[in-house]
C-alpha positions in Angstrom: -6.1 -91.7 39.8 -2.8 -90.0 39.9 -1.2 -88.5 42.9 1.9 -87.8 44.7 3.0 -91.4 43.8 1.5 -92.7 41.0 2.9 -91.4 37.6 0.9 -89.4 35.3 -0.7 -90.5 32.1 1.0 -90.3 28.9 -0.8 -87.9 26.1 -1.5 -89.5 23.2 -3.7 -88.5 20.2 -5.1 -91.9 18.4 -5.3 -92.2 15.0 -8.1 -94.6 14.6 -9.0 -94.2 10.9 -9.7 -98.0 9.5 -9.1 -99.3 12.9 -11.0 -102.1 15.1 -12.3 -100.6 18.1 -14.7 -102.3 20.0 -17.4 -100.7 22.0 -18.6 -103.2 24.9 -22.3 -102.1 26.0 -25.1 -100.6 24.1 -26.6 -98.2 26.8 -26.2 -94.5 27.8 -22.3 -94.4 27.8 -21.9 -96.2 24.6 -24.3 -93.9 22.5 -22.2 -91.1 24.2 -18.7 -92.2 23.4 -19.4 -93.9 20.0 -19.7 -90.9 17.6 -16.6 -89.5 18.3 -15.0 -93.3 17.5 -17.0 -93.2 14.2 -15.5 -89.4 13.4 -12.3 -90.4 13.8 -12.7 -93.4 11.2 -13.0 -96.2 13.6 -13.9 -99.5 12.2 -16.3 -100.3 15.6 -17.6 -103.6 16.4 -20.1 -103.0 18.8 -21.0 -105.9 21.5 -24.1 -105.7 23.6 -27.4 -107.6 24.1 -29.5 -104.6 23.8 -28.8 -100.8 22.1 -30.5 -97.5 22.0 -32.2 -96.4 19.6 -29.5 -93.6 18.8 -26.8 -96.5 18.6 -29.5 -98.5 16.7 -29.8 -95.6 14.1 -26.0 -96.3 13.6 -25.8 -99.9 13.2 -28.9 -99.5 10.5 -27.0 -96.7 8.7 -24.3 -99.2 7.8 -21.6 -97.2 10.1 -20.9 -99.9 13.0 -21.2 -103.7 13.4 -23.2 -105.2 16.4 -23.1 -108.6 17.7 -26.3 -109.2 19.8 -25.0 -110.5 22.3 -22.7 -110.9 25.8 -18.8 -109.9 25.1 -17.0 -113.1 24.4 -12.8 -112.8 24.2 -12.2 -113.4 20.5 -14.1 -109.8 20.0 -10.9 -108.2 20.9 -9.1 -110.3 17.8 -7.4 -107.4 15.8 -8.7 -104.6 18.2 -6.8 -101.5 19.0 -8.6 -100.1 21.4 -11.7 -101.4 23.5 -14.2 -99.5 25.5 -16.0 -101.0 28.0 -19.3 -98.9 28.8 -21.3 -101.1 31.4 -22.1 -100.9 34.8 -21.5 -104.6 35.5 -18.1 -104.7 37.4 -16.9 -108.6 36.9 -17.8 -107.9 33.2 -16.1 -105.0 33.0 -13.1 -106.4 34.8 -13.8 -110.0 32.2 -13.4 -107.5 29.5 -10.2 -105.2 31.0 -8.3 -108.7 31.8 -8.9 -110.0 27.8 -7.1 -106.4 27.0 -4.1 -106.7 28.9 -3.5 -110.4 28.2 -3.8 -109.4 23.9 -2.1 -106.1 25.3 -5.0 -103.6 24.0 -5.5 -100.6 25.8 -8.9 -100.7 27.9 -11.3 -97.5 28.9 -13.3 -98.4 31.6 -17.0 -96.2 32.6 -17.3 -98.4 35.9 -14.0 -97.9 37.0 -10.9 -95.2 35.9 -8.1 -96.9 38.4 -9.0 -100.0 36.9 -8.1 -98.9 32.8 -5.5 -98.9 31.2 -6.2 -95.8 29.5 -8.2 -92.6 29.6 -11.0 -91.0 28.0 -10.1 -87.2 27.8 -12.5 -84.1 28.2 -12.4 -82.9 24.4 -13.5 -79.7 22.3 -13.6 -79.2 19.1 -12.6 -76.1 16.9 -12.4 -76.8 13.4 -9.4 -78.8 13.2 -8.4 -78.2 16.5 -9.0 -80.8 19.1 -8.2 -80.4 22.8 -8.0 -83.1 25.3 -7.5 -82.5 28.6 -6.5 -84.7 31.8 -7.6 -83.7 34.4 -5.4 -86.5 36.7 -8.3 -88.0 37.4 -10.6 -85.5 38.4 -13.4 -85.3 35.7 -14.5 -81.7 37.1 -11.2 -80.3 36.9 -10.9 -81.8 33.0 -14.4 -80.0 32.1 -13.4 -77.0 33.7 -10.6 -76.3 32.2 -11.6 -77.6 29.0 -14.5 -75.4 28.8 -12.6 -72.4 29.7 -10.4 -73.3 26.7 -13.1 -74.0 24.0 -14.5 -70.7 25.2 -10.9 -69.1 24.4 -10.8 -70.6 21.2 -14.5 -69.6 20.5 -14.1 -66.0 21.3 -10.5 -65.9 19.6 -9.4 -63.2 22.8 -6.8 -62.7 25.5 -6.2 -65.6 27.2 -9.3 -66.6 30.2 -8.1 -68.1 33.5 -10.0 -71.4 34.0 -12.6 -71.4 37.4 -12.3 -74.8 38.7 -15.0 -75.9 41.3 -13.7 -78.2 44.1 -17.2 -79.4 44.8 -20.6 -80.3 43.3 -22.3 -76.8 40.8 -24.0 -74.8 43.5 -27.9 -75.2 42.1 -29.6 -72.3 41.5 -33.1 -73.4 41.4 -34.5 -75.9 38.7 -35.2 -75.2 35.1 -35.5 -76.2 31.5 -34.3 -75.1 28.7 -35.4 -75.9 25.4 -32.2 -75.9 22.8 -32.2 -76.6 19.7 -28.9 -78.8 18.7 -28.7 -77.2 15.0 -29.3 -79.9 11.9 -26.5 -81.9 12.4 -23.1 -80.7 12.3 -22.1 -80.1 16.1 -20.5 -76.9 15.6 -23.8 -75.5 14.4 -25.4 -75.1 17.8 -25.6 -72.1 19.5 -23.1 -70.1 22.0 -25.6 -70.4 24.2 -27.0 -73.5 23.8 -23.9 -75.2 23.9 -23.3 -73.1 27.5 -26.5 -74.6 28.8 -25.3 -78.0 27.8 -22.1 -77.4 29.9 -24.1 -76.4 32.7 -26.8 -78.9 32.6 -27.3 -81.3 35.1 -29.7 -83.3 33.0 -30.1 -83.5 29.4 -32.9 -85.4 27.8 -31.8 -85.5 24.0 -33.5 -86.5 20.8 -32.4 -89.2 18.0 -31.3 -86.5 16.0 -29.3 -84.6 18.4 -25.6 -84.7 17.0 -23.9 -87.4 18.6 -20.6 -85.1 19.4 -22.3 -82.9 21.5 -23.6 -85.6 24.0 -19.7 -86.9 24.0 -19.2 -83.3 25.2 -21.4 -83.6 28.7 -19.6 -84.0 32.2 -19.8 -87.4 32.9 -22.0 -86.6 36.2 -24.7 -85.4 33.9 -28.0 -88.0 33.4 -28.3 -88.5 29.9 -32.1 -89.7 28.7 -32.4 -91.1 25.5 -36.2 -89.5 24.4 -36.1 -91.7 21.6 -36.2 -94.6 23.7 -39.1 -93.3 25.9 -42.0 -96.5 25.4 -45.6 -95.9 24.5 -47.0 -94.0 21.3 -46.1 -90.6 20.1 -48.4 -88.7 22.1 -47.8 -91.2 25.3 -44.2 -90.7 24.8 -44.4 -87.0 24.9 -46.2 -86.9 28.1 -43.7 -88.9 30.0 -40.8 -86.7 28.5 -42.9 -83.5 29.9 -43.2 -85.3 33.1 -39.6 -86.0 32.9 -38.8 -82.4 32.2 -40.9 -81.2 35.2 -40.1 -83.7 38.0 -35.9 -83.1 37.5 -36.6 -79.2 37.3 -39.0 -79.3 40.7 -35.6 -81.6 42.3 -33.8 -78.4 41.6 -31.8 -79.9 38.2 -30.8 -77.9 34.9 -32.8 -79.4 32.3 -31.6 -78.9 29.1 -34.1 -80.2 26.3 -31.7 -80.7 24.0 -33.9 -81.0 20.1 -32.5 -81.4 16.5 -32.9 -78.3 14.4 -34.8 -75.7 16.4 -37.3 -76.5 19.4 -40.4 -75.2 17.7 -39.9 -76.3 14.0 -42.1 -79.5 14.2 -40.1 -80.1 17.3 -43.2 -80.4 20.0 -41.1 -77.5 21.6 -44.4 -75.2 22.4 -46.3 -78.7 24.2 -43.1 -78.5 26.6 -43.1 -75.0 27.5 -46.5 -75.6 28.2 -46.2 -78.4 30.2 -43.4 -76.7 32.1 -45.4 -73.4 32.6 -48.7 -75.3 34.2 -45.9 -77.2 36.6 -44.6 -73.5 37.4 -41.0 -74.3 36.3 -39.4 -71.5 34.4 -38.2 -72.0 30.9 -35.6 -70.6 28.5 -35.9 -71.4 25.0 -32.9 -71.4 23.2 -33.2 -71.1 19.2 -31.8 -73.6 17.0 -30.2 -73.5 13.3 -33.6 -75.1 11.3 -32.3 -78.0 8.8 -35.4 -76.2 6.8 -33.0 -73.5 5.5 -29.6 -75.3 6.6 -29.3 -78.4 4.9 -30.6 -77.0 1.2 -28.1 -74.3 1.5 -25.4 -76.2 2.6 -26.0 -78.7 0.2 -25.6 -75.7 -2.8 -29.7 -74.4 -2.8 -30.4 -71.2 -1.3 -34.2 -71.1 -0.2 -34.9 -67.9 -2.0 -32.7 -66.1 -4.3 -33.0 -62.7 -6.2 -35.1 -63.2 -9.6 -35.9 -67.2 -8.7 -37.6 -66.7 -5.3 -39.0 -64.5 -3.6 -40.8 -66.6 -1.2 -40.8 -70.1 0.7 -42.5 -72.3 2.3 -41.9 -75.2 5.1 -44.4 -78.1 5.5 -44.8 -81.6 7.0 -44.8 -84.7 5.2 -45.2 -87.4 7.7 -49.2 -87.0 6.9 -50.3 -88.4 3.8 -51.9 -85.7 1.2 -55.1 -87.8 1.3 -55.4 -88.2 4.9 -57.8 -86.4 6.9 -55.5 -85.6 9.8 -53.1 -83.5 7.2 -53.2 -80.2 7.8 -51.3 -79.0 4.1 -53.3 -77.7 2.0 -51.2 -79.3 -0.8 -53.8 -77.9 -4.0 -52.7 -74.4 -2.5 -49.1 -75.1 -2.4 -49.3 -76.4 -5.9 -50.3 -72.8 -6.9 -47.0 -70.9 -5.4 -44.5 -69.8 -7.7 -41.7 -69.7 -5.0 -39.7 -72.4 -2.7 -41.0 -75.5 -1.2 -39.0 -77.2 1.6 -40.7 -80.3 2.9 -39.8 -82.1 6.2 -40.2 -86.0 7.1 -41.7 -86.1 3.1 -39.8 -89.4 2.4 -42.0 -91.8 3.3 -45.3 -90.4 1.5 -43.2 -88.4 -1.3 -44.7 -90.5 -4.2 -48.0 -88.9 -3.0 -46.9 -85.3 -2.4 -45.3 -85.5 -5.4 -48.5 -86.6 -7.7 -50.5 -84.4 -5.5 -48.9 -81.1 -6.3 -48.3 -82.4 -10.2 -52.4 -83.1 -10.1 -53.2 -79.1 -9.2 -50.6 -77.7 -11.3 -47.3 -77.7 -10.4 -45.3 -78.6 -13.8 -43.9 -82.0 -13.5 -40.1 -80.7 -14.5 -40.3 -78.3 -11.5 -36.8 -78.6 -10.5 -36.4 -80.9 -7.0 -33.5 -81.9 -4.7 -33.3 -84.1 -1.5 -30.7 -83.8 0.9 -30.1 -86.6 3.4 -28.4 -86.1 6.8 -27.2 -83.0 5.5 -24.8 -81.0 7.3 -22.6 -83.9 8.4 -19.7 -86.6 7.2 -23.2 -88.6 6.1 -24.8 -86.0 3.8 -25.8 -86.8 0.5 -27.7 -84.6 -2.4 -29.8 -86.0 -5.3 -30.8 -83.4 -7.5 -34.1 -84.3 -10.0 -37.2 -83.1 -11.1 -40.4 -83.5 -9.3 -41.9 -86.0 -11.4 -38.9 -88.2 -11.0 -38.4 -87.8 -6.9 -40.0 -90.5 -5.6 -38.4 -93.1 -8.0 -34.8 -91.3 -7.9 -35.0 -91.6 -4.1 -35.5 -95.1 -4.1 -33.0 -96.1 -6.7 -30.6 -94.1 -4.7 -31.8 -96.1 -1.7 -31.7 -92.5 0.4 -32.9 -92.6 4.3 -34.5 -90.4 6.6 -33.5 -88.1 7.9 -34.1 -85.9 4.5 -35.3 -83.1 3.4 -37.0 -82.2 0.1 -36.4 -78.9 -2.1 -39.1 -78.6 -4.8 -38.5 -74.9 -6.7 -36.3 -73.3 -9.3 -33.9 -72.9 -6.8 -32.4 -75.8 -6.8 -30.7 -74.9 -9.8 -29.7 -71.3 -8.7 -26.2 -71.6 -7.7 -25.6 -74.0 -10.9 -23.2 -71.6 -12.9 -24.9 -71.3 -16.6 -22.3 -72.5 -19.4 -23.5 -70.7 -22.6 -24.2 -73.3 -25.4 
């Protein structure tokens, strides 16, 4: 920490792009700090025993490497930079003292007098990044941080930041259900992403953008839903018990959801949950990837003359399976836009399903995966070919599935 006779920190902005860093530590504080390594082109070697499932997501995406196991010295050959996110003190310090003998600058979670270097409070605008030192006062950093993202957001007269001294005076507990957008950070609400400044708690799904979690003040518990145990609906009750027991302790729960909160998001089991505990909810729309991610990727949902309707269904049932609720032969009938969620998996099916009641099998068709972010990629077909295109093309959840004329809308038409 600086003071009256310690010298300040140096400002630096890091270009990482093809660089080692390594990441020491696969919990909480690694899933938070990694995405912004990866969006600054970090070549990230990732050490830890055990990961998240968020991190996980990343090392099976291809974007990270991950050794399995303890840090040993030789991971710092031909590193830049190391982070060291674990709570293990004589690690930590095993792992700062291999640093400063290769002379590699060293962020430390467990300890910021200890580090040789600093992890900033940051905001993004476009391509404007602030990062502010706060001389070791975390609070101050946020404060004044936020007050300047909130500047740049409104694009007004200049805002005088309100730093608190002390711990956020509580106001009574809450939740708030806010949806995160489909995957591009930015895309989140004004409002949600002042609940996520303010939160005390944030319990975040897989899908959540990664750059918004890097965002949160460092006091803020962070729990991973995705890495809840039990089954689906097992699962779901312990992250409404969550929700309830750290609003009745008088904590700002944000329930922070990819998409929007009520688009196949379990949104509606929470705020019911929450309601028969008698803890007050705000719900907090989110940008749906239903009507994001097809017209980012070049396909409006409906457009004049092609569309005049559409439709959003889950895929994760099977057409054949009793539990579906899609009445796919019905579907197969409509002459306007179908947008299919979590379809990958049983998209052979869906696909023969609608071509078995009708829909032509040229039907134009498009799948978009991660789409939104660095990540996205678009595959443009017909529906007869979809399930076989998206294997050759080896694409991944999460993707979603355009099946109309639509798909072709925005295509300019070049006479022959």
């Amino acid at each position: 920490m600086t003071g009256p006779t310690s010298p300040s920190p140096y400002p630096l902005g890091l270009r990482l792009d093809g660089r080692r860093v390594v990441v020491v530590g696969g919990g909480a504080v690694a899933t938070r700090r990694v995405p912004a390594l990866l969006d600054a082109g970090a070549d990230v070697l990732l050490v830890s025993p055990e990961l998240t499932p968020a991190l996980r997501a990343h090392v099976d995406a291809g974007r990270l490497h991950w050794e399995p196991r303890r840090f040993a010295p030789g991971d710092l050959d031909g590193a830049w930079l190391v982070q060291v996110a674990v709570d293990d003190r004589a690690a930590a310090a095993a792992v700062s003292a291999a640093a400063a003998e290769r002379r590699i600058f060293c962020v430390r979670a467990d300890d910021r007098s200890a580090a040789s270097a600093w992890t900033p409070a940051v905001t993004r605008h476009g391509p404007v990044t602030v990062a502010v030192l706060g001389g070791g006062d975390p609070r101050r950093a946020m404060a004044v941080r936020d007050a300047v993202r909130e500047l740049l957001a409104r694009k007004g007269p200049p805002l005088t930041p309100q730093v608190e001294e002390g711990p956020p005076v509580n106001t009574g507990g809450r939740v708030a259900l806010v949806g995160a957008g489909p995957g591009d950070p930015e895309l989140i609400t004004v409002k949600g992403w002042r609940l996520l400044t303010e939160a005390e708690v944030v319990v975040a799904d897989r899908l959540v953008p990664g750059l918004l979690l890097d965002e949160l003040r460092p006091d803020v518990e962070l729990v991973d839903a995705s890495k809840i145990p039990y089954g689906p609906s097992r699962a779901q009750e312990e992250i409404n018990r969550i929700l309830v027991d750290r609003a009745r302790a008088g904590k700002l729960v944000v329930r922070l959801k990819g998409g929007d909160p009520y688009v196949f998001g379990r949104g509606g089991e929470e705020l019911l949950a929450c309601a028969e505990a008698g803890v007050p909810v705000t719900v907090v729309p989110g940008v749906t990837s239903a009507v994001a991610v097809p017209e980012v990727a070049g396909v409006p949902v409906t457009h004049r003359g092609v569309a005049h309707e559409f439709t959003v269904v889950s895929g994760h049932v099977a057409p054949d399976s009793p539990a579906s609720l899609v009445r796919w032969e019905a579907l197969a009938g409509l002459r306007g836009t179908l947008v299919i969620l979590m379809g990958l998996k049983n998209l052979a099916a869906i696909a023969a399903t609608l071509i078995a009641h009708g829909k032509p099998a040229d039907t134009p068709a498009a799948v978009i995966q991660e789409g939104t972010t660095a990540g996205q990629r678009t595959l443009r077909c017909t529906l007869a070919t979809v399930a076989a295109d998206v294997e050759a093309a080896a694409l991944r959840p999460p993707a979603i599935v355009v099946v109309g004329d639509v798909v072709h809308a925005l295509t300019p038409h070049t006479p022959a």
